[in-house]
N, CA and C atoms as a LAMMPS dump frame, in Angstrom:
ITEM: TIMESTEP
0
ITEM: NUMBER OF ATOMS
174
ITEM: BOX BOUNDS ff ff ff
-5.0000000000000000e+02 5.0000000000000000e+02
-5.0000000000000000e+02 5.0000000000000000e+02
-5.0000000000000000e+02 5.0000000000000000e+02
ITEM: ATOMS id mol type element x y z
1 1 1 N -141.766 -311.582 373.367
2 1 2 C -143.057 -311.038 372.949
3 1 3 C -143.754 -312.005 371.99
4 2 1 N -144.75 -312.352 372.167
5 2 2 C -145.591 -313.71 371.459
6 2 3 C -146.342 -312.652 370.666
7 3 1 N -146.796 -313.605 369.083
8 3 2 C -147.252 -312.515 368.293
9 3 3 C -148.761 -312.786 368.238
10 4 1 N -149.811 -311.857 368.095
11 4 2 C -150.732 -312.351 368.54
12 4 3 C -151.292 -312.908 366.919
13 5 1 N -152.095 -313.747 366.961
14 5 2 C -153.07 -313.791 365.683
15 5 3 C -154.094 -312.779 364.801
16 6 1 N -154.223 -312.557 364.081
17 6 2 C -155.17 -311.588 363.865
18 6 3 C -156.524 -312.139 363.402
19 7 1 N -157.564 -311.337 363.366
20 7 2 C -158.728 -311.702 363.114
21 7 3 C -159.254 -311.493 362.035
22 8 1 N -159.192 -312.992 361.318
23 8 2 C -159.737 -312.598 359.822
24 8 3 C -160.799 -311.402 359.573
25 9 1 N -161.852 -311.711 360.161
26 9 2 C -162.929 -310.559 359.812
27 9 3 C -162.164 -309.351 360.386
28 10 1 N -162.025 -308.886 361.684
29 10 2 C -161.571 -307.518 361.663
30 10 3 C -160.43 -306.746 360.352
31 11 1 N -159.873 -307.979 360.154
32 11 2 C -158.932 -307.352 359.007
33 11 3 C -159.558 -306.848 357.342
34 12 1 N -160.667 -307.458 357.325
35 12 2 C -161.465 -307.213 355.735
36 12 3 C -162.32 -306.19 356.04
37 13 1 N -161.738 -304.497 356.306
38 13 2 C -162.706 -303.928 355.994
39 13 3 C -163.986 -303.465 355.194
40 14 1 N -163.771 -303.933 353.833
41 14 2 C -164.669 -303.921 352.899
42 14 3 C -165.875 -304.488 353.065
43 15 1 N -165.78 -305.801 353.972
44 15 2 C -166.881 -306.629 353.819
45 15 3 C -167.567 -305.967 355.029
46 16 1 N -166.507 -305.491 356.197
47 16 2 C -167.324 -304.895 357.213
48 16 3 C -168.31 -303.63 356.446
49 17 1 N -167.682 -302.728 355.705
50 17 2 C -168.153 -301.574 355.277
51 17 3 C -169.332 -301.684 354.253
52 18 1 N -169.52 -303.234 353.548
53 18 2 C -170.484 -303.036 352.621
54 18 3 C -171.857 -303.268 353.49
55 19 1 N -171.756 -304.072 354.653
56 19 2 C -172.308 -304.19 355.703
57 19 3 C -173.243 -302.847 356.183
58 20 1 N -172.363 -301.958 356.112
59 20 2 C -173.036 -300.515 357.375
60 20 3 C -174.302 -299.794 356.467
61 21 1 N -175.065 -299.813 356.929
62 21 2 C -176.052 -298.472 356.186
63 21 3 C -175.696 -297.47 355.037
64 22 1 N -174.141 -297.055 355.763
65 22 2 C -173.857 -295.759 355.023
66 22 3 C -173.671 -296.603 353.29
67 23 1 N -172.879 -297.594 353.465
68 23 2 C -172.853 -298.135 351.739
69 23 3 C -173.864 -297.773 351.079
70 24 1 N -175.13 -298.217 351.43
71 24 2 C -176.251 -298.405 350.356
72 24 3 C -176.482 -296.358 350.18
73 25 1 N -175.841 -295.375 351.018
74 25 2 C -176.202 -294.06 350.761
75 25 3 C -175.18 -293.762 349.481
76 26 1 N -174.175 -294.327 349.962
77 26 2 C -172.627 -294.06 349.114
78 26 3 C -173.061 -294.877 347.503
79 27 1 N -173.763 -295.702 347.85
80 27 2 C -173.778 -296.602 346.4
81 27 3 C -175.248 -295.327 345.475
82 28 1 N -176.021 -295.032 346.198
83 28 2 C -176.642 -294.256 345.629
84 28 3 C -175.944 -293.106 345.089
85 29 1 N -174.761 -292.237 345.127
86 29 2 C -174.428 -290.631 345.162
87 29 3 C -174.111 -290.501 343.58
88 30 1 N -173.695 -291.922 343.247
89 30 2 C -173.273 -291.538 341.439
90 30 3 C -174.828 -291.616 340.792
91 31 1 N -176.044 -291.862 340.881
92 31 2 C -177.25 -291.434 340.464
93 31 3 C -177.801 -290.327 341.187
94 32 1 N -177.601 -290.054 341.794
95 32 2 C -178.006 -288.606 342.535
96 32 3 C -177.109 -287.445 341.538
97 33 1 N -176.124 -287.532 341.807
98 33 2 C -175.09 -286.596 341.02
99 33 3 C -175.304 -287.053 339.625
100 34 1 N -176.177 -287.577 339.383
101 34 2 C -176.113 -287.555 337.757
102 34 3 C -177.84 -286.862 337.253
103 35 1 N -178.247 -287.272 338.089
104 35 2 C -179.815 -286.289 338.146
105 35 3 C -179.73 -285.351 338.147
106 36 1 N -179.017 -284.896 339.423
107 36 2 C -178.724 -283.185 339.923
108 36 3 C -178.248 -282.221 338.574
109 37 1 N -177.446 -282.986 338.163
110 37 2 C -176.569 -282.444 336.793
111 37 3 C -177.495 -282.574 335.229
112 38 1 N -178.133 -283.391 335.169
113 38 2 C -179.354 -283.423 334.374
114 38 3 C -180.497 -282.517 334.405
115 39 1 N -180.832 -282.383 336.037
116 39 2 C -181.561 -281.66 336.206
117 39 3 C -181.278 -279.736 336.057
118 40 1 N -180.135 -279.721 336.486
119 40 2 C -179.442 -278.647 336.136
120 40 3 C -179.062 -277.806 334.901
121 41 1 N -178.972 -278.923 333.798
122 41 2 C -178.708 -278.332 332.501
123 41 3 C -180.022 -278.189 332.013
124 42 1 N -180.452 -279.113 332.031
125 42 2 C -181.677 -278.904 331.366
126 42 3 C -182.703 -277.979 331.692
127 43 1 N -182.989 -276.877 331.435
128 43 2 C -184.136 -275.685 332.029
129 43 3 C -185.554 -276.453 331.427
130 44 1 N -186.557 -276.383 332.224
131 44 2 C -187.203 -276.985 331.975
132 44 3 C -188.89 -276.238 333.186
133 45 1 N -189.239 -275.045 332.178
134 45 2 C -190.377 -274.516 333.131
135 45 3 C -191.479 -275.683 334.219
136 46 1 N -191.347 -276.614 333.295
137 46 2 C -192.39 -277.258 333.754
138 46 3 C -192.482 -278.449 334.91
139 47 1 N -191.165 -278.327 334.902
140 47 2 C -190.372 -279.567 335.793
141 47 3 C -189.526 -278.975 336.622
142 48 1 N -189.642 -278.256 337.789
143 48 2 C -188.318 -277.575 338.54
144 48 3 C -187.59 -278.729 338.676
145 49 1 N -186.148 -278.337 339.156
146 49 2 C -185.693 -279.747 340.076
147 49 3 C -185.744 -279.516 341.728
148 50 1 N -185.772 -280.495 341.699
149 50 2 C -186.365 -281.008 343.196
150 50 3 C -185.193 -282.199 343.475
151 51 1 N -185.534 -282.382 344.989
152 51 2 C -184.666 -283.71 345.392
153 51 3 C -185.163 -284.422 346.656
154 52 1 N -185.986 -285.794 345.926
155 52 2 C -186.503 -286.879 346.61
156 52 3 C -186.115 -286.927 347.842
157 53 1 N -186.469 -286.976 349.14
158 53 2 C -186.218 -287.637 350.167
159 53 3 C -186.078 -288.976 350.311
160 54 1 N -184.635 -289.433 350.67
161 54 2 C -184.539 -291.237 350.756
162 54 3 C -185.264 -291.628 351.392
163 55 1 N -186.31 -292.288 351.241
164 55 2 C -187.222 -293.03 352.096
165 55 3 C -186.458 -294.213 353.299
166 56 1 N -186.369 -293.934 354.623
167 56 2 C -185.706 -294.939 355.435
168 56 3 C -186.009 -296.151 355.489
169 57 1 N -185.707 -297.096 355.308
170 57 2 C -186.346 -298.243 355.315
171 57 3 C -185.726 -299.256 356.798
172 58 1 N -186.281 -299.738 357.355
173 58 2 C -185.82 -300.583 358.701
174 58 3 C -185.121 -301.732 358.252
């Protein structure tokens, strides 16, 4: 049985993953969750909280 080589890139998922779309959603969630929670404690008549729609960008 001959062993095969492996493929540098297939093996570095990270670099594949910082790559995909979903990162830049995932890199956003610790400022989202820190708004949400800001927005939450704080009562504030004048300011409901609300939550931005990510604007898609191409």
């Amino acid at each position: 049985m001959k062993k095969r080589k492996h493929d540098t890139a297939q093996l570095d998922l990270f670099a594949w993953a910082a790559t995909r779309p979903t990162a830049k959603i995932i890199s956003a969630i610790p400022g989202l969750a820190k708004r949400m929670w800001r927005e939450r404690h704080m009562q504030q008549p004048n300011n409901t909280p609300h939550i931005v729609p990510m604007l898609r960008r191409a």
